[in-house]
C-alpha positions as CSV (number, residue, x, y, z in Angstrom):
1,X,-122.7,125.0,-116.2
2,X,-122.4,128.4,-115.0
3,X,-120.0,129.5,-112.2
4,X,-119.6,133.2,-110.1
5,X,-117.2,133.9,-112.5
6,X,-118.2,137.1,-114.2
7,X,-116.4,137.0,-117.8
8,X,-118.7,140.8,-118.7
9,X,-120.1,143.3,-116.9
10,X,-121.8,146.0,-117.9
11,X,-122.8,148.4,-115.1
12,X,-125.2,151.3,-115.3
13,X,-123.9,151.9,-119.0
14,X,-124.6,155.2,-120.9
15,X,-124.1,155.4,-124.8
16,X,-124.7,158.0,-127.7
17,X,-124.6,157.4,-131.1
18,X,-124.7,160.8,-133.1
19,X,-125.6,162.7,-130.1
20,X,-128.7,160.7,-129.6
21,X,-128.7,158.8,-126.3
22,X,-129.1,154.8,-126.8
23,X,-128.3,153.3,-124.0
24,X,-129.5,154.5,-120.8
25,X,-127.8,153.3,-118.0
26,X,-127.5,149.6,-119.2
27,X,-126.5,146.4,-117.1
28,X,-126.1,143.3,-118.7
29,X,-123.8,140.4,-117.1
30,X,-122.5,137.2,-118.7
31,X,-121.1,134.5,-115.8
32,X,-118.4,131.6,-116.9
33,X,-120.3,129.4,-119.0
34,X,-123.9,131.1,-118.9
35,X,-125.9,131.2,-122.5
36,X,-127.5,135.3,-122.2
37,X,-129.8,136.3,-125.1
38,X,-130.3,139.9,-125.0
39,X,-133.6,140.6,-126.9
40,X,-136.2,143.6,-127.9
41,X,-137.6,146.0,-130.9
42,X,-135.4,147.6,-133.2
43,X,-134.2,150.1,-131.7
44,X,-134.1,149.0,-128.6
45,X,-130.4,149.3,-128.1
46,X,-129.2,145.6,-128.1
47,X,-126.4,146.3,-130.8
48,X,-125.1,149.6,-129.4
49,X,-125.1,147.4,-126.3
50,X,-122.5,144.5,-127.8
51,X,-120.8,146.9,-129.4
52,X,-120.0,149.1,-126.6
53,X,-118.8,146.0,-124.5
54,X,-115.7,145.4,-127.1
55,X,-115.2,148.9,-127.5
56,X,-116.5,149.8,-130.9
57,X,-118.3,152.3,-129.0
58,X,-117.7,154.6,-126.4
59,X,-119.7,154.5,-123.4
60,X,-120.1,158.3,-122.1
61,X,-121.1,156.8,-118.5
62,X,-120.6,153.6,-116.5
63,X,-118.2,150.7,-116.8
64,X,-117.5,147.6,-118.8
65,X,-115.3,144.9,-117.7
66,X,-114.2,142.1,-119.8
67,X,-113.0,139.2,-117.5
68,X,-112.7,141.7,-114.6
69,X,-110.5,143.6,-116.3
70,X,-111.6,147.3,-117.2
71,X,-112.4,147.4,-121.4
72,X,-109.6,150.5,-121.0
73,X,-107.2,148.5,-120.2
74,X,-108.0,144.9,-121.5
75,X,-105.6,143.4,-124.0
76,X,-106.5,139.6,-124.2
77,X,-108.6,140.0,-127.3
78,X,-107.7,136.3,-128.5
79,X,-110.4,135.3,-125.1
80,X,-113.5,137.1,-127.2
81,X,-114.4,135.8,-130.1
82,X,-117.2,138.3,-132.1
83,X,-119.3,137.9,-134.9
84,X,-121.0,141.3,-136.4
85,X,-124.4,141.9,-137.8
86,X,-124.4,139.8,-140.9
87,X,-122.0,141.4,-143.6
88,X,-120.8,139.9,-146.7
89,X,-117.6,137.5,-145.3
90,X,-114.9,139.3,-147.2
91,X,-116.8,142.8,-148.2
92,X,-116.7,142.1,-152.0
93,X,-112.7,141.0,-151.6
94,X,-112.1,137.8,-153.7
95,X,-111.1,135.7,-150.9
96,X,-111.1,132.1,-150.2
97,X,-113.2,130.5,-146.9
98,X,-109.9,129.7,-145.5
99,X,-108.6,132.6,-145.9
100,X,-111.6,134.7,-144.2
101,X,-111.6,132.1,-141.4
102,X,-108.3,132.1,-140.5
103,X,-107.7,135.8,-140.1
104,X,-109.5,135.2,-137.4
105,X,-106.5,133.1,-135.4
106,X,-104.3,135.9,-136.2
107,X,-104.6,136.7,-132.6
108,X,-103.5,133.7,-131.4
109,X,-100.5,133.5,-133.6
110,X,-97.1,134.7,-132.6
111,X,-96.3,138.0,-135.8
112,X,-99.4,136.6,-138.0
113,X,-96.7,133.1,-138.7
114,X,-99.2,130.3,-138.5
115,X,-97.9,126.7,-137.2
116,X,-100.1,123.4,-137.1
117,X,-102.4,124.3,-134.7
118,X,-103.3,126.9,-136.0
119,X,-104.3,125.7,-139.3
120,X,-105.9,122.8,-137.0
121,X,-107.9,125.0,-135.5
122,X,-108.6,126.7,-138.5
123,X,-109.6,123.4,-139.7
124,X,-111.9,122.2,-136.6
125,X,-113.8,126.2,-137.1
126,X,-114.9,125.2,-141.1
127,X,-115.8,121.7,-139.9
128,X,-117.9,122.8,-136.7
129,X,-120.3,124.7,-139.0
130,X,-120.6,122.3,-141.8
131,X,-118.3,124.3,-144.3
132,X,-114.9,122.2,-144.7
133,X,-116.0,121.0,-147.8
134,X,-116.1,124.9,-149.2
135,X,-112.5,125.6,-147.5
136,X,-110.7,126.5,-151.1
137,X,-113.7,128.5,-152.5
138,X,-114.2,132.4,-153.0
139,X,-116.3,133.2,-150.8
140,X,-118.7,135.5,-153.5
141,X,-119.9,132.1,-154.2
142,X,-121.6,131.6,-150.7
143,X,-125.3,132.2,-150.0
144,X,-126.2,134.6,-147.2
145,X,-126.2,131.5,-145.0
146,X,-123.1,130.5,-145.8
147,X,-121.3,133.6,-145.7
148,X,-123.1,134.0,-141.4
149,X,-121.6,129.8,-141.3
150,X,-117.7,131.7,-142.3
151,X,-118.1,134.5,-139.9
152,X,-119.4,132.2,-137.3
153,X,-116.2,130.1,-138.0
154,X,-113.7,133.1,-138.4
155,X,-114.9,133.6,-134.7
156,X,-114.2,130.4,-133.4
157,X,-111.1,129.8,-134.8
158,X,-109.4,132.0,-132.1
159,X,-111.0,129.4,-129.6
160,X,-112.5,132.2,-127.4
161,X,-113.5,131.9,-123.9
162,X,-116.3,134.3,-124.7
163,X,-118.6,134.3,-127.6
164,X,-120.3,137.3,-128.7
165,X,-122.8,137.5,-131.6
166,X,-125.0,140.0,-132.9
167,X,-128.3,139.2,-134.8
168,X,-126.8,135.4,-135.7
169,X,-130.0,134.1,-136.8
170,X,-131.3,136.9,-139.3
171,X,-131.4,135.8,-142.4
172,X,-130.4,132.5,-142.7
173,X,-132.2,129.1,-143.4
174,X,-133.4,126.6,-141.1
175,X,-130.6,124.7,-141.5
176,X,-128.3,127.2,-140.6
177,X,-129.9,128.0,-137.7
178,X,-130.1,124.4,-136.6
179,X,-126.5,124.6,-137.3
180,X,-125.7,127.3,-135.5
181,X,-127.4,125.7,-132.3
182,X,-125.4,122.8,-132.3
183,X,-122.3,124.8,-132.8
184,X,-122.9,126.5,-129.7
185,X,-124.1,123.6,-127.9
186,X,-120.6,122.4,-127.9
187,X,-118.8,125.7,-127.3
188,X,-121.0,125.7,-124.0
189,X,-119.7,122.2,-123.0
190,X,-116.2,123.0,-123.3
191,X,-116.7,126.0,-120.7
192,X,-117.3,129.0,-123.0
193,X,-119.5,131.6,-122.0
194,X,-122.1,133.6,-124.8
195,X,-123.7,136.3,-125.5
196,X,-126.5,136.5,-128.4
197,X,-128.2,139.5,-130.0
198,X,-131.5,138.1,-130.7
199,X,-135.3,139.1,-132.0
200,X,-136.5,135.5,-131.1
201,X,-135.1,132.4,-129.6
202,X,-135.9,129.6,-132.2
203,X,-133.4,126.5,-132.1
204,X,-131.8,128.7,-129.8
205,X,-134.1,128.5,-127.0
206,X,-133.0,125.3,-125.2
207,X,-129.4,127.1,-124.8
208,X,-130.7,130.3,-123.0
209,X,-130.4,130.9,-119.7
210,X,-131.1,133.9,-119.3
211,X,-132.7,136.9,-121.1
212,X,-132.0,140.6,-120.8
213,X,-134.7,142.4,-122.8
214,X,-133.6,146.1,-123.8
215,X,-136.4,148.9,-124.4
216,X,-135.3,152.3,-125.2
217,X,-131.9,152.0,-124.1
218,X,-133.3,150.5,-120.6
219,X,-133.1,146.7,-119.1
220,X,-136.9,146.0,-119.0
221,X,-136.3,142.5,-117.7
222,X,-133.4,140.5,-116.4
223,X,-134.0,136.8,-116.0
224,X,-135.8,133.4,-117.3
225,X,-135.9,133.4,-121.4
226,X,-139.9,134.8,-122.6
227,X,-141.8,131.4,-123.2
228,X,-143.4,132.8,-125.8
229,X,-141.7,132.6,-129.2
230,X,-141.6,135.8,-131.8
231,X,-140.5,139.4,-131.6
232,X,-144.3,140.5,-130.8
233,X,-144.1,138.4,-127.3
234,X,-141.2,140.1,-126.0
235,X,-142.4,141.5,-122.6
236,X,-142.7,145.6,-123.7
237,X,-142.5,145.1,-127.1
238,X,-143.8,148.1,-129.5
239,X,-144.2,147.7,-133.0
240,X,-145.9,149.8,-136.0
241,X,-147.4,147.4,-138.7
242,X,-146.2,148.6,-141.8
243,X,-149.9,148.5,-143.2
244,X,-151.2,150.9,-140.4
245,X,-152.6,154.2,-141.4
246,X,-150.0,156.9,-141.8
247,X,-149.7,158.6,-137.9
248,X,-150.7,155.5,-136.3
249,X,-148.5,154.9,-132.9
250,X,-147.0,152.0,-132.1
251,X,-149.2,149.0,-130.7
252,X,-148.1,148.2,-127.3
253,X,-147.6,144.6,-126.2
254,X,-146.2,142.4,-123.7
255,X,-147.0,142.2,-119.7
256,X,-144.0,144.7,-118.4
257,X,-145.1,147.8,-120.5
């Protein structure tokens, strides 16, 4: 259930990435407990969004707060939990599952010395996404599913308040996503707040309450989720097929172009 609380803000945010402008005066809230998908095209801006609101990059223009406390100045990382576009776990470093997860609590630990709850928590991460039974394996062993299921645990470990996640559902099985879905189910119950980088809702959809879609570095909608499922029904959504004729523009769809 959602409160006033506001646990991010976003306000009229401004962001370049090689001189390019992306995002174009952006606003994008997440209240205590609320379930915000942010959606559009490739392109749109939704990653340089995230990414701005923990500080990976600059906005030029415009203010981020993370609970009401200016990005600048904010220091209780241990409160956000984030998982990145998917990457391998350990990038090609022969690490265990354990090991990857639990760097991850380091912010909760006092000088990186883990006690019994961390390793508990640690513990309840691997067996919220179904992979305790992996714990002592490398993770160059995992499938691309598995290796989202670690980062997705690594994240949790920390117990965060706020739970960011960029692109969660690209390439992974059915049963991951499935997975996934129940996972956050019960991180909503126990008062955590999300936010989800998304190209469609799937098992998600049920969670959402509401959607920000992003086009060309602009908030095309703010509000109830797109009933429509698939990246082509996003309300402004511009695609080129990759069978059109050389030249061809994109093919505009959606009812707020």
């Amino acid at each position: 259930m959602t409160t006033d609380e506001t646990v991010l803000a976003l306000r009229d945010v401004r962001a370049e990435l090689g001189g390019r402008p992306v995002l174009r005066g952006v606003d994008v809230t997440v209240g205590r407990g609320e379930v915000v998908a942010l959606l559009g095209a490739n392109g749109s801006g939704k990653s340089t969004a995230v990414r701005t609101a923990i500080g990976q990059v600059s906005a030029t223009s415009g203010s981020v707060e993370l609970f009401g406390t200016p990005l600048k100045s904010f220091r209780e990382w241990a409160r956000v939990g984030y998982v990145p576009q998917r990457t391998s776990a350990a990038g090609g470093v022969p690490v265990t599952v354990t090991e990857v997860v639990s760097s991850g609590r380091l912010a909760r630990t006092r000088f990186g010395l883990f006690r019994k709850a961390d390793r508990e928590a640690v513990r309840q991460a691997l067996e919220l996404v179904g992979m305790a039974d992996r714990a002592r394996d490398s993770v160059t062993t995992l499938s691309g599913g598995q290796h989202q299921r670690v980062l997705i645990a690594r994240a949790l470990a920390c117990e965060p308040e706020l739970l960011i996640m960029d692109e969660p559902m690209a390439g992974v099985d059915l049963a991951s996503q499935e997975m996934l879905a129940a996972t956050l189910r019960e991180q909503v119950a126990g008062g955590a707040s999300v936010l989800l980088v998304l190209h469609e809702l799937g098992p998600l959809e049920p969670l959402i309450d509401r959607a920000v879609v992003l086009r060309d570095g602009c908030v095309l909608h703010d509000g109830p989720p797109p009933r429509a499922v698939g990246q082509h029904a996003l309300p402004g959504h511009d695609h080129v097929h990759p069978h059109a004729p050389e030249g061809t523009g994109p093919i505009r769809t959606g009812l707020l172009s």
